[in-house]
GUVEXVO-102809 format. One record per residue: residue number from 1; residue in one letter; chain; x, y, z of N, C-alpha, C in turn. Coordinates in Angstrom, 2 decimals, decimal comma. Layout:
! residues N
 seq type mol     n_u     n_v     n_w    ca_u    ca_v    ca_w     c_u     c_v     c_w
 NUM    A   A       X       Y       Z       X       Y       Z       X       Y       Z
...
END
This chain:
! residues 122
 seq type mol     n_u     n_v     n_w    ca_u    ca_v    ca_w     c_u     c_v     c_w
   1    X   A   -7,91   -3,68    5,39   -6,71   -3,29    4,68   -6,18   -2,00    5,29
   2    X   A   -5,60   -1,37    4,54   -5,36   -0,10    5,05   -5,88    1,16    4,55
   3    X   A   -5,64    2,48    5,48   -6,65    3,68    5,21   -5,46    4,85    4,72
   4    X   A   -5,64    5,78    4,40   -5,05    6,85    4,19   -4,26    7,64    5,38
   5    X   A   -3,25    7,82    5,14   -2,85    8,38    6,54   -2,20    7,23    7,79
   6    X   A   -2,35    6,22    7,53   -1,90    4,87    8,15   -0,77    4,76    8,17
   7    X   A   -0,13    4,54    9,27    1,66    4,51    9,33    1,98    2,76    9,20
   8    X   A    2,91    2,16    8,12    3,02    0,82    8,05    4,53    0,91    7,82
   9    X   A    4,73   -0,30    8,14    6,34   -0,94    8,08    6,60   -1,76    6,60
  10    X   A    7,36   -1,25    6,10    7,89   -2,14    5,27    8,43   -3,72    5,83
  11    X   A    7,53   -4,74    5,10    8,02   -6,23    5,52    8,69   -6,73    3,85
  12    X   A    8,67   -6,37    2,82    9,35   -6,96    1,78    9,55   -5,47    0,43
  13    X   A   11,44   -6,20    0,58   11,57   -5,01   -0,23   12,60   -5,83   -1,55
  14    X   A   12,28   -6,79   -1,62   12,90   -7,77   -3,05   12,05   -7,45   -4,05
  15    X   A   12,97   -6,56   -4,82   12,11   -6,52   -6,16   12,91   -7,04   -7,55
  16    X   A   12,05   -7,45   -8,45   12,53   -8,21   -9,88   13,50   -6,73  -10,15
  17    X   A   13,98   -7,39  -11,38   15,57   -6,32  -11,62   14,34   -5,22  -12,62
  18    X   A   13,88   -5,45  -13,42   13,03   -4,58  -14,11   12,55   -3,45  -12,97
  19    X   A   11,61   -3,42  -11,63   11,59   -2,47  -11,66   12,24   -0,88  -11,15
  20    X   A   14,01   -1,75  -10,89   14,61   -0,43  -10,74   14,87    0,53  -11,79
  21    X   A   14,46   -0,11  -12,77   14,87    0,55  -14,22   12,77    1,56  -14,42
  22    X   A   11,81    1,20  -13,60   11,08    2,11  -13,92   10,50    3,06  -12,67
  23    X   A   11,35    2,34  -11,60   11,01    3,17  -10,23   11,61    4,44   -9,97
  24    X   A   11,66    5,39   -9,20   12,41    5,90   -8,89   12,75    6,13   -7,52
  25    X   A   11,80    5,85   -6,45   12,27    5,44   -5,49   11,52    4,27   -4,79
  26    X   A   12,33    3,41   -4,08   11,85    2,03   -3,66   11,62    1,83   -1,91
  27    X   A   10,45    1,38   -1,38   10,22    1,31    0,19   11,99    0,01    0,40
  28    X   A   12,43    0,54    1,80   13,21   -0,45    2,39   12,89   -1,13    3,30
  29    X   A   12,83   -2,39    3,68   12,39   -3,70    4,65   12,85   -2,61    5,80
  30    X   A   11,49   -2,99    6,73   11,99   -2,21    8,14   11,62   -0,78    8,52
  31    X   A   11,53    0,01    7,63   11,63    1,46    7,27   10,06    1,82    7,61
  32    X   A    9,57    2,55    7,92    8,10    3,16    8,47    7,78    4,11    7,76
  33    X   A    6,78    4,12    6,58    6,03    4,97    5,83    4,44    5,13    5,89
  34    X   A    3,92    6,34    5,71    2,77    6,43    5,72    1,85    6,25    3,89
  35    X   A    0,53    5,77    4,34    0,09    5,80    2,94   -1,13    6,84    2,84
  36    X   A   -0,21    7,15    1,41   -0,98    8,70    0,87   -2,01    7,98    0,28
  37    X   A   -2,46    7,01   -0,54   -3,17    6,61   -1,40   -3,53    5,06   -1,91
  38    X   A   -4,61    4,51   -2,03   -5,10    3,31   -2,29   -5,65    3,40   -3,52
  39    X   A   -5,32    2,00   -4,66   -6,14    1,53   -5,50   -6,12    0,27   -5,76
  40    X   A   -6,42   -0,24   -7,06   -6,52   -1,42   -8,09   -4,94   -0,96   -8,81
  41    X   A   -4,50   -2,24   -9,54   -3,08   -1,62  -10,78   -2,76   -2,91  -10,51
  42    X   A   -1,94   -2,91  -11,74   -1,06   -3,84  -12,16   -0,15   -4,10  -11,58
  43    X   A    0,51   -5,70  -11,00    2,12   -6,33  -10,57    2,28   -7,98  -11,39
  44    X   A    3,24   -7,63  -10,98    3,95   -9,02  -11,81    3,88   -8,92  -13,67
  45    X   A    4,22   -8,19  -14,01    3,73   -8,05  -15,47    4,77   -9,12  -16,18
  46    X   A    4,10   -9,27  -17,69    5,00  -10,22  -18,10    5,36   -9,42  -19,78
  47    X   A    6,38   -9,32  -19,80    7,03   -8,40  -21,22    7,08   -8,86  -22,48
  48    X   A    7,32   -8,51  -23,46    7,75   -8,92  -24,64    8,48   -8,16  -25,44
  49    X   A    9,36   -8,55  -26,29   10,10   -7,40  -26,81    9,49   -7,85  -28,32
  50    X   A    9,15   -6,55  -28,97    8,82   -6,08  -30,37   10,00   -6,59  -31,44
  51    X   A    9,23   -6,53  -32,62   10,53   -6,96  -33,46   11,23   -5,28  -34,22
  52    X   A   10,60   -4,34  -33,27   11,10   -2,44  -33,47   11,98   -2,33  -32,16
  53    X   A   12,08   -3,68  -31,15   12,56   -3,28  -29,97   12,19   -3,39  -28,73
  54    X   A   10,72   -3,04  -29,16    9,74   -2,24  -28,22    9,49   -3,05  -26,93
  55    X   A    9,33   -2,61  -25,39    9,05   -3,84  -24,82    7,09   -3,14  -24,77
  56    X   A    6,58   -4,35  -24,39    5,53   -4,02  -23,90    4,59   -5,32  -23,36
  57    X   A    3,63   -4,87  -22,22    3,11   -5,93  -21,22    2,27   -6,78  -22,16
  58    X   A    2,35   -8,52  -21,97    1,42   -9,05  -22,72    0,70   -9,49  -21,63
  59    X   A    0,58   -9,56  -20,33   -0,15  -10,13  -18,99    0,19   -9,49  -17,69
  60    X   A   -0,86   -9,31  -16,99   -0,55   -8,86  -15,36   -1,26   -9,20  -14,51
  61    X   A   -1,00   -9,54  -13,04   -1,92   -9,65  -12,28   -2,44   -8,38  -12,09
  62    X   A   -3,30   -8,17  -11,26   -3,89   -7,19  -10,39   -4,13   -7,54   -9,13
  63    X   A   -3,89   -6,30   -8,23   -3,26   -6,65   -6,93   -4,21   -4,73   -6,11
  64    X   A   -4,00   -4,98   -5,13   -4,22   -3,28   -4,19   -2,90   -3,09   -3,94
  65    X   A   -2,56   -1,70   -4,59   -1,33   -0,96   -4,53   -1,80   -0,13   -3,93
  66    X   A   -0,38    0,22   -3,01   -0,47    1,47   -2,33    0,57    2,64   -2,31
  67    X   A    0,14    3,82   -2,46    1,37    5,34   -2,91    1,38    5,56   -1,20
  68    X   A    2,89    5,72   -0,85    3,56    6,12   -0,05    3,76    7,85   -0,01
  69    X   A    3,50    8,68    0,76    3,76    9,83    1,30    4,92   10,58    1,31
  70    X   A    5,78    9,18    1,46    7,57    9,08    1,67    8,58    9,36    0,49
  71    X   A    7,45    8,98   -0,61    7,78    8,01   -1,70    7,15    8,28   -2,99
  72    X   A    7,39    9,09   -4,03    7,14    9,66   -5,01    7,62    9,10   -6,33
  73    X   A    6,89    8,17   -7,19    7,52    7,72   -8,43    7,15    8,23   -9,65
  74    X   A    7,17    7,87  -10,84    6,77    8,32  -12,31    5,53    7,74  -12,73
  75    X   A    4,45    8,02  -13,38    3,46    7,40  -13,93    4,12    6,01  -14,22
  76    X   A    3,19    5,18  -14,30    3,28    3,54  -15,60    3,53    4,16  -16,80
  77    X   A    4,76    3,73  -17,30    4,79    3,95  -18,62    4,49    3,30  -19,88
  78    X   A    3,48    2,15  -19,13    2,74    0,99  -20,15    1,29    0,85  -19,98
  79    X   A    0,87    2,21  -19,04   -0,42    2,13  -19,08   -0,78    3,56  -19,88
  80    X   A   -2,43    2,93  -20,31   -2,87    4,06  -20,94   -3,65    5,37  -20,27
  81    X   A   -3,60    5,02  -19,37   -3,99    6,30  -17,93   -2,98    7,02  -17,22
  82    X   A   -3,36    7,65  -17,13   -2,07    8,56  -15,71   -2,32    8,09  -14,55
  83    X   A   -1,20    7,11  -14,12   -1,33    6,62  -13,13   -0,25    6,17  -12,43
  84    X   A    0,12    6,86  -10,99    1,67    6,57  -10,55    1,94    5,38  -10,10
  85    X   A    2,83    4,97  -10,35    3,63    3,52  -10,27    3,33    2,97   -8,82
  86    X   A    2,89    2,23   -8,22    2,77    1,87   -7,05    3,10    0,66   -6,06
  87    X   A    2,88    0,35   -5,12    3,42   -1,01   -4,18    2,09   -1,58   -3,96
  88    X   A    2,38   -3,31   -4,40    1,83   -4,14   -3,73    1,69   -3,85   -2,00
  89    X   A    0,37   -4,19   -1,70   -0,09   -3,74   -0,11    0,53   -5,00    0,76
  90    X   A    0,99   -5,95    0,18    1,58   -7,02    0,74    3,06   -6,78    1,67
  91    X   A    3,65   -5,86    0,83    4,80   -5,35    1,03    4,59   -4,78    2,63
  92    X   A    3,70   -4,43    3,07    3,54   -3,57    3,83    2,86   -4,14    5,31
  93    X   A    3,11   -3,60    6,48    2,22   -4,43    7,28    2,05   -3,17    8,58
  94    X   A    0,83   -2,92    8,76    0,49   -2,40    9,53    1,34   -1,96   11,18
  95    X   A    1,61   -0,62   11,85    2,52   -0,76   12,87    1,76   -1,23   13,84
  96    X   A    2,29   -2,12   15,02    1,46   -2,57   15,91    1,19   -1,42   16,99
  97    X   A    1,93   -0,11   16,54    0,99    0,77   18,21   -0,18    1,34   17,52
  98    X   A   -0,41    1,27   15,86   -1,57    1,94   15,69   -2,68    1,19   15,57
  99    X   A   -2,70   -0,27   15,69   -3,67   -1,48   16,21   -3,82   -1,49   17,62
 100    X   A   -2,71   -1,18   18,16   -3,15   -0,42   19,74   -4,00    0,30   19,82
 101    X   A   -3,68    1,23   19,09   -4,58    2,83   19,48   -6,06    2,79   19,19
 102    X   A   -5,96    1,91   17,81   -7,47    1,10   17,74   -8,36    0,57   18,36
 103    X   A   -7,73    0,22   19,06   -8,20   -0,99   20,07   -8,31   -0,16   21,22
 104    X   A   -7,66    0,38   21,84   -7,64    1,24   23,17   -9,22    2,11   23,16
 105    X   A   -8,96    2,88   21,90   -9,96    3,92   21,60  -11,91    2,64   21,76
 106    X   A  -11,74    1,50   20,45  -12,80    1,11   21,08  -13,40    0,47   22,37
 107    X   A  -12,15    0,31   23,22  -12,19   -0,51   24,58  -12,70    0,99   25,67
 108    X   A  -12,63    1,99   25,22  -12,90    3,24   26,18  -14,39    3,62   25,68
 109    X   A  -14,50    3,14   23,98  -15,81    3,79   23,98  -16,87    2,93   24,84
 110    X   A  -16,43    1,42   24,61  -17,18    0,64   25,41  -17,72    0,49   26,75
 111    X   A  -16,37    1,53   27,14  -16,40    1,75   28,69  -17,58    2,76   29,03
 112    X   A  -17,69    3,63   28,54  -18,58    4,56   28,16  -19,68    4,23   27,83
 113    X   A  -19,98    3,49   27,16  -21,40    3,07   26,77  -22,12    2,10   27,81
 114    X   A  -21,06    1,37   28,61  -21,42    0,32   29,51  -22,12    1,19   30,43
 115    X   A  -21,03    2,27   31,16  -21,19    3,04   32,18  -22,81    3,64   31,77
 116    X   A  -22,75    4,29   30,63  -24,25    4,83   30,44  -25,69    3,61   30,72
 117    X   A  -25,43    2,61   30,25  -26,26    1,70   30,24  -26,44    1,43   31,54
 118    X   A  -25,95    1,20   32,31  -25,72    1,18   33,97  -26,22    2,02   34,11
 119    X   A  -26,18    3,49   34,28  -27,01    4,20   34,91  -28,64    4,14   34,37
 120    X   A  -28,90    3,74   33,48  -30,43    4,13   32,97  -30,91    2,77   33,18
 121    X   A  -30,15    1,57   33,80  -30,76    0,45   33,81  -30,80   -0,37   32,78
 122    X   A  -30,26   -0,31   31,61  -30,63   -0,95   30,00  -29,69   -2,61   30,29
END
């Protein structure tokens, strides 16, 4: 999945009409953000309205959300924890030069380890 500090691209930025009314700011398709933070939390919730008004969640999936760096929202205001509003990790997809850099870095350590092994005979 992804780590802290990880630079990813926004691949989906369609969201249900509800949560512009609890977001305050939303990733855009395309756009390159880093992630400040990983957990567990709630998406897709399903509402009900009270006979006082009230809405509140009667079902949710659970999904790995991720807090953006870029991107600063309000707690859940239907959970009973303090906990900031966050993105499905789906939304998101890794940039391909930092799967490069991944890859580069273990292809050199290898080089290195080969080279050592070569000299001592192993």
């Amino acid at each position: 999945m992804f780590q802290t500090g990880q630079r990813v691209a926004c691949i989906d930025d369609h969201f249900e009409p509800w949560v512009f009314d609890l977001f305050k700011e939303l990733p855009k398709r395309n756009q390159i953000y880093t992630v400040r933070a990983m957990g567990s939390g709630r998406s897709n919730p399903q509402f009900t309205i009270g006979d006082d008004a009230k809405i509140s969640i009667t079902g949710a999936d659970y999904d790995i959300l991720i807090l953006l760096e870029e991107l600063h929202n309000p707690d859940d205001p239907h959970s009973t924890i303090k906990q900031e509003l966050g993105f499905r990790a789906e939304r998101f997809a890794p940039l391909q030069e930092d799967l490069e850099e991944e890859e580069a870095v273990e292809l050199v350590g290898f080089g290195k380890e080969a080279k050592e092994d070569w000299k001592t005979g192993l």
